[in-house]
MILOMAR-785812 format. One record per atom (N, C-alpha, C, CB): x, y, z; residue in one letter. Coordinates in steps of 0.001 Angstrom, whole numbers, plus 524288, in hexadecimal, padded with zeros to 5 digits. Atoms other than C-alpha are relative to their C-alpha. Glycine has a CB too. Example, Ala and Ser with C-alpha at 12.3 -4.5 7.8 and 13.67 -1.06 7.14 Angstrom:
2
8037A7FB5A80000a 8300C7EE6C81E78a 80384804B080000a 7FC208001B804DEa 7FCCC7FB5A7FFC4s 835667FBDC81BE4s 7FCFE80442802DAs 8019E801CE7FA79s 
***
This chain:
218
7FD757FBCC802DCx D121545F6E7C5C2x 7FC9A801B17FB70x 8056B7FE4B7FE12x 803307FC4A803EFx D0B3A468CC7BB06x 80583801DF7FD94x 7FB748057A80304x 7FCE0800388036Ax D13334694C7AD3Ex 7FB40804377FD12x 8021B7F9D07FDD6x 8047A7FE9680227x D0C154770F7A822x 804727FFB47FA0Cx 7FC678065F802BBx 7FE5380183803ADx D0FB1473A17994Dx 7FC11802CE7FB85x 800877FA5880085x 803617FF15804E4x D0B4F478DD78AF3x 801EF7FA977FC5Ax 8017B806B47FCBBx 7FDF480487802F5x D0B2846D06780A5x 80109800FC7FC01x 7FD787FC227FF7Cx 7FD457FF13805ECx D0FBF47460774F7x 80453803AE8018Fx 7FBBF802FD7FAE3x 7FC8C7FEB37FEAFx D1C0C4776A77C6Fx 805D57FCE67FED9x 7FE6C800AC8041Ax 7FA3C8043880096x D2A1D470187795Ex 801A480182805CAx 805E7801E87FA36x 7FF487FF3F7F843x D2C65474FA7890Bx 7FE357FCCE80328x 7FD5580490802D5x 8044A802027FBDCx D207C4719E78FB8x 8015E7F8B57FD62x 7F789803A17FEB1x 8007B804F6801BBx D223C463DC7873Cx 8059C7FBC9801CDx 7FF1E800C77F997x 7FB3B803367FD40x D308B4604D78C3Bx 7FD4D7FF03804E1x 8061A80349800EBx 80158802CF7FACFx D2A3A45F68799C1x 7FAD67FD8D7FFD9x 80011803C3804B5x 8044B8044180211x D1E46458C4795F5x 803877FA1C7FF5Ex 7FD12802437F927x 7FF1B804C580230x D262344E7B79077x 804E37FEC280426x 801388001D7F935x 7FE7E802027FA20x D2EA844CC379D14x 7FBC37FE3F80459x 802E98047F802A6x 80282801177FCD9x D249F44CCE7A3A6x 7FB4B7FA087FD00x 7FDD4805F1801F2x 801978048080381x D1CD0440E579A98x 803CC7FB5E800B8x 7FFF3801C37F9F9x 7FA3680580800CBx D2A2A4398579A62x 7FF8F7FD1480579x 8085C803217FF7Ax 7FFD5801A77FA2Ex D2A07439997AA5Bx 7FA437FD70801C6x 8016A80579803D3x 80531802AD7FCEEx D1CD0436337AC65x 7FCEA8035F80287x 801457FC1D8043Ax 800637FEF47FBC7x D19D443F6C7B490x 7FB14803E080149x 804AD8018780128x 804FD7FCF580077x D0D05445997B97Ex 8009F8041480223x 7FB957FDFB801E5x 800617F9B080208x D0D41453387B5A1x 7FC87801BB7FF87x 801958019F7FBF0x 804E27FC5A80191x D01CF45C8A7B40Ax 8020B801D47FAD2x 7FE84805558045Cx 7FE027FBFC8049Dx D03F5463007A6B2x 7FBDA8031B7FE42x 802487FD3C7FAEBx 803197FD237FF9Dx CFC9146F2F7A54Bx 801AE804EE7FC1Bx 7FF49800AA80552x 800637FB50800AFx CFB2347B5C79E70x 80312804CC804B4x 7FA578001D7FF7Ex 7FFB17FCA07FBFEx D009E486A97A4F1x 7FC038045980194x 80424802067FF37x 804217FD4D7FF8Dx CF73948F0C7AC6Ax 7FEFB804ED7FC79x 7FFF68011D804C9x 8021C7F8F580395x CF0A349BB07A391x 805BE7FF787FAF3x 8014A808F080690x 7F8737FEA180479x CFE984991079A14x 802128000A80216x 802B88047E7FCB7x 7FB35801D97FD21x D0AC7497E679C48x 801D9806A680042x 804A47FABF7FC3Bx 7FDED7FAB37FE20x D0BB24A85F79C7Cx 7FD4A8008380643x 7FDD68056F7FB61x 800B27FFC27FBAAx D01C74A84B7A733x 801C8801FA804E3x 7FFBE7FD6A80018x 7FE867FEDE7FA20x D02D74ADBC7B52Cx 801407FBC680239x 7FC158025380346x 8010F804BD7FC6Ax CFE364A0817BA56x 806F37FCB37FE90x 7F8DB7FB9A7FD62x 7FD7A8031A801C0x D086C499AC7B18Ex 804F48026E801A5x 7FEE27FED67FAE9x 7FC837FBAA7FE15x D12684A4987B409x 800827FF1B80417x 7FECF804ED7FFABx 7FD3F7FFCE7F9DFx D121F4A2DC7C233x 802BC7F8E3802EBx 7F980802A8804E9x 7FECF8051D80131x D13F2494167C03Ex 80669800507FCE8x 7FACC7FD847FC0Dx 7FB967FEDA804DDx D1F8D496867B5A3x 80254802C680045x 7FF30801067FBABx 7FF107FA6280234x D25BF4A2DD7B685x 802DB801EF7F9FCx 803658023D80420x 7FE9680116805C9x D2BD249EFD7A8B6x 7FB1B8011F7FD0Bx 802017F9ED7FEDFx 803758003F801FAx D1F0D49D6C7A21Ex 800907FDAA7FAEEx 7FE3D803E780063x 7FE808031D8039Ex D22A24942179986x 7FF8A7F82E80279x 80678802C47FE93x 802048031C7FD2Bx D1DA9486AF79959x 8065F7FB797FDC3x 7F8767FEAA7FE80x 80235802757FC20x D216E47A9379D47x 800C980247805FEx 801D77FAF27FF6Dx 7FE047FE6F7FB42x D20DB47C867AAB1x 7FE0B7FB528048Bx 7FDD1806258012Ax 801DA8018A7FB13x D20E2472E07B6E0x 7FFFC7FFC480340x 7FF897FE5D800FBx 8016F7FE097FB3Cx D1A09475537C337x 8017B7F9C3802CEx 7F923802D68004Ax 8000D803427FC9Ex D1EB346AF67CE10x 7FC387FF24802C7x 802EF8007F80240x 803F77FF2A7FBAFx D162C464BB7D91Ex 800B5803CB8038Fx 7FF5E7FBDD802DDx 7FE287FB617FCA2x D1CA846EBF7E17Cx 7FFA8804E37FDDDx 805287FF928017Cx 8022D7FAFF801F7x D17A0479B97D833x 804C18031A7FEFEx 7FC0A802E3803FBx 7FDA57FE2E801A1x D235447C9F7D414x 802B2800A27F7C7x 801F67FE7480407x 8005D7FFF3804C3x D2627481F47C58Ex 803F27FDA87FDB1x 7FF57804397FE71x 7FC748000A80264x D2F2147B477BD0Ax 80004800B17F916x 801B77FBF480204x 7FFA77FDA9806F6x D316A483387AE24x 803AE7FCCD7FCC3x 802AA806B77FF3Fx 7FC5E800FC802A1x D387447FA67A32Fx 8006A7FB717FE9Ax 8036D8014F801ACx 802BD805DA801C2x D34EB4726F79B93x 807567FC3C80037x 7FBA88008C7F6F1x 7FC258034A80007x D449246DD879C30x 800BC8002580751x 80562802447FB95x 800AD7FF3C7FBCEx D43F5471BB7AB8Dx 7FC807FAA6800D7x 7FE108056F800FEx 803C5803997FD0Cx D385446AA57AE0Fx 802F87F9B97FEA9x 7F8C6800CB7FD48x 7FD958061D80096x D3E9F45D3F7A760x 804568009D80212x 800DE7FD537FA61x 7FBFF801CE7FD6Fx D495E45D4C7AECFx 7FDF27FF8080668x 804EC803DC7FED9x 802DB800CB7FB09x D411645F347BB97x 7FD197FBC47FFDDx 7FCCB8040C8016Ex 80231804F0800E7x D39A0453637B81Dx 802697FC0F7FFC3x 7FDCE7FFBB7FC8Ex 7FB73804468011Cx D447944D417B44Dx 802237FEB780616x 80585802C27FB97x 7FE2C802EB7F92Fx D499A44E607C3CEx 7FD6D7FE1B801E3x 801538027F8047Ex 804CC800FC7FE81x D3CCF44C147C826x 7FEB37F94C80095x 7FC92802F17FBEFx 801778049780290x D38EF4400A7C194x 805797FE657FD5Ax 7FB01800EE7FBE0x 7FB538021A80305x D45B04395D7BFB1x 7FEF57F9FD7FE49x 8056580063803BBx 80163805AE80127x D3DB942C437BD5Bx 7FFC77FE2B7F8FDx 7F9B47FF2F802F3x 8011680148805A1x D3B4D42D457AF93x 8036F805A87FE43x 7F8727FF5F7FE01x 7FBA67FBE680089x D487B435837ABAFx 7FF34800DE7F9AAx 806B57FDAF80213x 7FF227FE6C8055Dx D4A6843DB37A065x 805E2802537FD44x 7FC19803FD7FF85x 7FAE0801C3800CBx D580C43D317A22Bx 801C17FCB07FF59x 8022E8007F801F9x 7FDF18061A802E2x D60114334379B0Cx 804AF80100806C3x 8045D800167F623x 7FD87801927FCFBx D66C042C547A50Fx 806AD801DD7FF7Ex 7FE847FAE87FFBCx 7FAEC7FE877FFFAx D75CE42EB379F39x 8010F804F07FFA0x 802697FDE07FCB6x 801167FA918004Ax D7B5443B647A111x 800838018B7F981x 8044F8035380404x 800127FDC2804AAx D7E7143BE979213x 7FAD3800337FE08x 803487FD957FCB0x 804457FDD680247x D711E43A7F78EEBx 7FE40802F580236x 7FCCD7FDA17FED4x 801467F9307FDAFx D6C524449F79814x 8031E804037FE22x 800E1800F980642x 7FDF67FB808014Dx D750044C3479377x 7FDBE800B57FA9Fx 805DA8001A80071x 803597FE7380541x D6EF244A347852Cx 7FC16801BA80182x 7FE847FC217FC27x 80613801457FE9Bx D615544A0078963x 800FB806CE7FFF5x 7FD6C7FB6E806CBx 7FE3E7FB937FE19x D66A54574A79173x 7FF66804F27FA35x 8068F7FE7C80284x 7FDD17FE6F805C2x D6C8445CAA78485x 7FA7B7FF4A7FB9Ex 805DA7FB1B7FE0Bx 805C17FFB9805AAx D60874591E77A11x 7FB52803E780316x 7FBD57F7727FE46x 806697FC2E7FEACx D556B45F1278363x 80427806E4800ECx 7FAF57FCBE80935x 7FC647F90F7FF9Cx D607046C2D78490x 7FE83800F77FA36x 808E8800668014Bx 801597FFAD805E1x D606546B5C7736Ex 7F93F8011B8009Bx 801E27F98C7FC3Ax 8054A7FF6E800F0x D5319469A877355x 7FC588062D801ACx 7FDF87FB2880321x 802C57FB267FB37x D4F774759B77E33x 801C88047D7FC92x 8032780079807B7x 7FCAD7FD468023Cx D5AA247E5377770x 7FFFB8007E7FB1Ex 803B87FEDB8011Fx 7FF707FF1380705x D5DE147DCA76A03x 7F9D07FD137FB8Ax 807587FB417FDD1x 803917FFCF80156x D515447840765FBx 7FA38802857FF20x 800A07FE0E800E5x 806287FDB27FEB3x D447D47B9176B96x 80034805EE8014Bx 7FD197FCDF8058Dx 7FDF07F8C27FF73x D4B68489F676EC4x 7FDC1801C47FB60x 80786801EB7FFD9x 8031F7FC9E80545x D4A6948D19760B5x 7FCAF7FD587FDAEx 80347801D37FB5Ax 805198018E80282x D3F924850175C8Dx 7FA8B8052B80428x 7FF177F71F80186x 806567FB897FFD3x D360A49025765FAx 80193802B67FE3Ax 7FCCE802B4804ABx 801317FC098026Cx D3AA5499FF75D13x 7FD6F800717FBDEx 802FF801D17FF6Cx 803658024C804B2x D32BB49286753BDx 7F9DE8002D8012Cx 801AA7F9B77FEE4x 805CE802C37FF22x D275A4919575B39x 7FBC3804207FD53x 7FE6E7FF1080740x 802817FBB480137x D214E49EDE75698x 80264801227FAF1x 800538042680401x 7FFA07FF38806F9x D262149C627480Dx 7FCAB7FD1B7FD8Dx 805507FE677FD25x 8029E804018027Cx D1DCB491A17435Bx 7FB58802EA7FC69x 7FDCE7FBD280473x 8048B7FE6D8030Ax D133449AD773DDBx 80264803757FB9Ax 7FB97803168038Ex 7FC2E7FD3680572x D197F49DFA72F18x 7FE12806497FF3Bx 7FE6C7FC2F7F8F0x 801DE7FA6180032x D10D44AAFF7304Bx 802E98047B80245x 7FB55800388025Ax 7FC977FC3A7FD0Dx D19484B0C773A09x 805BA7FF4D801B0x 7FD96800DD80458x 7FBF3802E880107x D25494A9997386Ex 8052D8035F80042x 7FF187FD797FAFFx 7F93C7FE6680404x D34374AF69738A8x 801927FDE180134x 803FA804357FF97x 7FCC18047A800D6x D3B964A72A732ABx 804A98009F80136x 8000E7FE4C7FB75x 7FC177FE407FDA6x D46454AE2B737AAx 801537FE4880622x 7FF4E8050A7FF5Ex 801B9802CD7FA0Bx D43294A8557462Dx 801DB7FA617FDA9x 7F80B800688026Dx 801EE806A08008Dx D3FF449BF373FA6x 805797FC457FDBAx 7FA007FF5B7FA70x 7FB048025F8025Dx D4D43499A273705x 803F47FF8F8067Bx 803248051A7FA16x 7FBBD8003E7FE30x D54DB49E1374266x 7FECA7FB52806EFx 8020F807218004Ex 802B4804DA7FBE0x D4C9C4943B74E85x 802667FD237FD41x 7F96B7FE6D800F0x 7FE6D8050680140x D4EF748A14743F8x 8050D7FEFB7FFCBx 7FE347FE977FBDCx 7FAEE80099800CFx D5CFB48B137414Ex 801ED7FD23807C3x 802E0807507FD57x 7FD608020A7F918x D5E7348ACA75194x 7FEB47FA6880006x 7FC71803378067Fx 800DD803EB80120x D552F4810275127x 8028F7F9F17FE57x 7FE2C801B27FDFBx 7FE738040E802DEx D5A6A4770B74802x 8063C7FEF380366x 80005801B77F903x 7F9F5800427FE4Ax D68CF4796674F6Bx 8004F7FC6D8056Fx 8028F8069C8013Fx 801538024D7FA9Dx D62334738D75B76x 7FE367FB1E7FE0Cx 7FB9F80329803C3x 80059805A4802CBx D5D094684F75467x 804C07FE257FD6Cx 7FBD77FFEA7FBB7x 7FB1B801BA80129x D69E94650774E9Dx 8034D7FD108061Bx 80313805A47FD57x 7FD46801FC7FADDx D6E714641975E4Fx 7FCAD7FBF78021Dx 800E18047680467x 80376803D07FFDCx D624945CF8760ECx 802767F9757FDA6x 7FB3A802887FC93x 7FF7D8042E8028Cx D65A94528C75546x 804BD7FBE4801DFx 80074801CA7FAE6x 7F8E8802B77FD20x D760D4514075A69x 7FE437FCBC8046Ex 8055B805A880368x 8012D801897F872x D703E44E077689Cx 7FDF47FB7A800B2x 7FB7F803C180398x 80501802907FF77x D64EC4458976600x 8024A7F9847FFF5x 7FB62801E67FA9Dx 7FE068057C7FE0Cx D67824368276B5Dx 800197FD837F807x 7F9D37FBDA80612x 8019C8038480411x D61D4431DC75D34x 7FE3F7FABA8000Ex 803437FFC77FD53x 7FEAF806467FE53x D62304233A7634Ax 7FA817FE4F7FFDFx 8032D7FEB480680x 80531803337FB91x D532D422CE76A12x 7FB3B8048E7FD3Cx 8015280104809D1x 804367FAC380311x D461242A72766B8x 8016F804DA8071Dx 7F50E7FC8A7FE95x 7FF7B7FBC47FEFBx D4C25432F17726Cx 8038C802DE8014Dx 7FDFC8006A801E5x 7FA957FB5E8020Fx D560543F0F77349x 804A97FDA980275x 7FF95807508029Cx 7FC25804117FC81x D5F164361477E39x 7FF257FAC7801D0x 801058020180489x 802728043A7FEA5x D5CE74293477F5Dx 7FB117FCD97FE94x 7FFBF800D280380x 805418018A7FFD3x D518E420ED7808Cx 7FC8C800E68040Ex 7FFD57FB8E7FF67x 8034F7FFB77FC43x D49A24261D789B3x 7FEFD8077F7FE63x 802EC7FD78806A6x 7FF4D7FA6C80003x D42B943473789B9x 803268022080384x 7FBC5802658007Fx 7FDA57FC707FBD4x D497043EE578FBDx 7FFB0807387FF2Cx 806707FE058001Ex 802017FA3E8008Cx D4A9644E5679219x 80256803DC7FB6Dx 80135802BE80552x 800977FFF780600x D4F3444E7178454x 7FB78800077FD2Bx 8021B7FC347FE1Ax 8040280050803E9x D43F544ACE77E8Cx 7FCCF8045F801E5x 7FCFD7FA787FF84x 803CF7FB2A7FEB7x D3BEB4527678759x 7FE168055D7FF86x 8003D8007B802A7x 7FED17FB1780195x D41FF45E9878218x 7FDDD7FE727F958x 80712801F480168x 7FFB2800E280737x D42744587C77266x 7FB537FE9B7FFCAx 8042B7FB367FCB3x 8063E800F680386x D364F4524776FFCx 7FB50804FD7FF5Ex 7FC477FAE3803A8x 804B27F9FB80154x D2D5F45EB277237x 80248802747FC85x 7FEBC804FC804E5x 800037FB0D80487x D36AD466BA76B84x 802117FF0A7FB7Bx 802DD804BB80164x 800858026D80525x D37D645E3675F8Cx 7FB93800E47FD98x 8008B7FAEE8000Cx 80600800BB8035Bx D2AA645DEB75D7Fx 7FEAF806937FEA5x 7F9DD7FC95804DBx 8002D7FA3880310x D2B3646E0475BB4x 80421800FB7FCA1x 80022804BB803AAx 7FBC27FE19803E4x D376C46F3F754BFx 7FBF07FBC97FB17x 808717FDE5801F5x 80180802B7805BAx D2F914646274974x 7FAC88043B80109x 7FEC67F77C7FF3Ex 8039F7FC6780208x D227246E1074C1Bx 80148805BB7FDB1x 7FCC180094803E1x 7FD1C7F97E80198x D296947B2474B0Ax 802BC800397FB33x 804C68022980441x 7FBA67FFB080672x D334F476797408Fx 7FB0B801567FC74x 8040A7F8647FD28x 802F07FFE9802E6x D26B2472AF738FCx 7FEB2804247FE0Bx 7FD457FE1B80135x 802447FC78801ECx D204847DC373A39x 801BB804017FD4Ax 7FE0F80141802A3x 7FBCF7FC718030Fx D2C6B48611736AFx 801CA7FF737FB46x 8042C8002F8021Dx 7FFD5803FB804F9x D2ECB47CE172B09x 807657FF0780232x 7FE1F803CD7F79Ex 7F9A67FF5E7FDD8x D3C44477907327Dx 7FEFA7F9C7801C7x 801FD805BC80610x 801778034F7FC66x D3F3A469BA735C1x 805297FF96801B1x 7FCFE7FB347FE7Ex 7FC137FEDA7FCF9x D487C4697174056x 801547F96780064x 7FE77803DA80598x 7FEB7805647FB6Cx D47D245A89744A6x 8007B7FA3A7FA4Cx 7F7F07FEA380669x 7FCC68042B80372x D499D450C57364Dx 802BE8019D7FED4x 7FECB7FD9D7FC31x 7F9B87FFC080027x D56DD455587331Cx 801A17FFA480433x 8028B8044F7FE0Ax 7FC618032F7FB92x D5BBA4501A73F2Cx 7FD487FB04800FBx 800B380336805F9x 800A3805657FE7Bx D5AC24415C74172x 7FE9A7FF1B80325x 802B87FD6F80033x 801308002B7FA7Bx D5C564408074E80x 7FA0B801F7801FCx 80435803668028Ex 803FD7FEA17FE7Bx D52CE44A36751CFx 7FA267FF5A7FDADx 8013A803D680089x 80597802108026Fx D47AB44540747D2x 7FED07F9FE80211x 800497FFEC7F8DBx 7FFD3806FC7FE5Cx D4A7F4374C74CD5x 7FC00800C8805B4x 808657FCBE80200x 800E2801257FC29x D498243BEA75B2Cx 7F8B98029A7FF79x 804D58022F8040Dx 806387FFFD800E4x D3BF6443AD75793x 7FB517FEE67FFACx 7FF25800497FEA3x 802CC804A2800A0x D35BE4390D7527Cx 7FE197FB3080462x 802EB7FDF77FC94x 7FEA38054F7FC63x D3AE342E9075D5Bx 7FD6C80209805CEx 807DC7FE748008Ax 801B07FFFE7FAFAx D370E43554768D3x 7FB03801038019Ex 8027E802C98023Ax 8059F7FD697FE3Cx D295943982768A0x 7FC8D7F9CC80087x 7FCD58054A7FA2Ex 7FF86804BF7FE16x D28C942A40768B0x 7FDC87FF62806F5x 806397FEC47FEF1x 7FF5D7FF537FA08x D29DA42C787770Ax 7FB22801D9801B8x 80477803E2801CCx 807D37FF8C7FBF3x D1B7142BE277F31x 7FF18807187FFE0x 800587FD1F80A96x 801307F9B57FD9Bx D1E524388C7861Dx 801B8805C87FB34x 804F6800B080698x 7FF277FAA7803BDx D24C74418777A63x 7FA967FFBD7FB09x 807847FF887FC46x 80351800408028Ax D19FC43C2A77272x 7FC0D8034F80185x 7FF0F7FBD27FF87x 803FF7FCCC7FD27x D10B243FC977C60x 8004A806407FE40x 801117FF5C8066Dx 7FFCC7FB647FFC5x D17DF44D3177B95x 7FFBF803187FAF7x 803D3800CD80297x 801307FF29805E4x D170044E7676C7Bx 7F99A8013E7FEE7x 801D47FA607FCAAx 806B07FFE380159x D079544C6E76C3Ex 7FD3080573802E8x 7FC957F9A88030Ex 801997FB037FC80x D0613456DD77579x 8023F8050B7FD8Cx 802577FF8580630x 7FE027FC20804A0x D0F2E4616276D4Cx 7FC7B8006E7FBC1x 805327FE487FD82x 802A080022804F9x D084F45DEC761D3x 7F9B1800E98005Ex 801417FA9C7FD74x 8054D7FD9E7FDE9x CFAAA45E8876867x 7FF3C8053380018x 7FEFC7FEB5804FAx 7FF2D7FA197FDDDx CFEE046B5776DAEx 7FFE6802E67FB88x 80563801458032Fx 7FF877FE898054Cx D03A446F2175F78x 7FB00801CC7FDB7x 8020C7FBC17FD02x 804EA800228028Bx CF83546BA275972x 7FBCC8032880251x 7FE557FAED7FFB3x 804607FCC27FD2Ax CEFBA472FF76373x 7FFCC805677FE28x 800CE8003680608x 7FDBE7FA118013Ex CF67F47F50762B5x 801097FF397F8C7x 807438018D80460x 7FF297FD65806EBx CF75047F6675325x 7F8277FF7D7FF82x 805737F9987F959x 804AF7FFB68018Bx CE7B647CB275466x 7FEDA805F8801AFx 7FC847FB8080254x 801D67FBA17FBCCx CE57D486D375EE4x 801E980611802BFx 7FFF17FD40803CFx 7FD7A7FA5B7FC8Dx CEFB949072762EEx 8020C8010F80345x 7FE1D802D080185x 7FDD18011A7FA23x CF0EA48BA176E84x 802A17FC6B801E8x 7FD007FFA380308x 7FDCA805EA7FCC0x CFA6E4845B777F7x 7FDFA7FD858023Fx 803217FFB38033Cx 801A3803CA7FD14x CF7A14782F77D80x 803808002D8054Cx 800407FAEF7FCDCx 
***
């Protein structure tokens, strides 16, 4: 299978980090010419990354899509909690996370430069913002360094990438979304602990760092 992925994505990085958790040998690639591309385009018709191609060459879009196709796939190393109440959390935190979070954190993504800034965007993202972190904080197990249980799951897979932009974006906005809540500064901290979200942290932050040298995505 071929995972075409960007690494300064909170998308492309939920299925990265399903796919890290499972083991599983993946190609992870660039998408051909960009992700506007013809090539990539006729691959995608979304044009939006992550995207994964099966051995049977078939496309699958949409970075909460693809972890649940993996998830049937590879039911050896599950990212479903075994009880249905925790699936149903797990369920529920990566919905918060998709929704009321990372929704209005990209209306942030094209504020960070104070030169061209309205703060009029920026007050009203954060207000959403912060309302989704509040549902975040209610939800969050608190118990373990992760969102259900002790074990990862397709909770985290959604939260850990897009933690690590809500603390870059707040920054840059001058906003901190994640120490006034407990829970969620606890779980922040506790989970990047974890091999594979670690893994997926160094790679964001690589990416980061590239693109603030260069301009360009990784």
């Amino acid at each position: 299978m071929k995972l075409y992925s960007g690494y300064l994505s909170p998308y492309a990085s939920r299925a990265r980090l399903a796919v890290y958790a499972k083991g599983l040998d993946v190609e992870i690639l660039p998408p051909p010419g960009g992700a506007r591309s013809d090539e990539y385009l006729a691959i995608n018709p979304i044009g939006k990354l992550p995207c994964l191609v099966t051995d049977e060459g078939h496309a699958v879009p949409e970075s909460g899509i693809i972890v649940e196709y993996l998830e049937a796939l590879y039911p050896e190393r599950p990212l479903t909690p075994a009880s249905p109440e925790e699936a149903t959390r797990a369920r529920l935190l990566a919905r918060i996370g998709e929704l009321y979070i990372l929704a209005p954190l990209t209306k942030l993504f094209d504020q960070v430069n104070p030169a061209t800034r309205d703060q009029t965007v920026v007050d009203a993202a954060a207000a959403e913002l912060a309302r989704g972190m509040d549902s975040l904080e209610a939800f969050l197990d608190g118990a373990g360094p992760y969102a259900v249980g002790q074990h990862l799951t397709l909770a985290d897979c959604q939260l850990a990438p897009t933690l690590f932009f809500v603390r870059m974006i707040g920054m840059a906005v001058g906003q901190d979304w994640i120490t006034p809540r407990p829970r969620v500064a606890a779980y922040a901290r506790a989970v990047v602990t974890d091999e594979h979200v670690g893994r997926i942290h160094a790679e964001l932050m690589d990416a980061l760092q590239h693109y603030q040298a260069t301009g360009q995505f990784k």
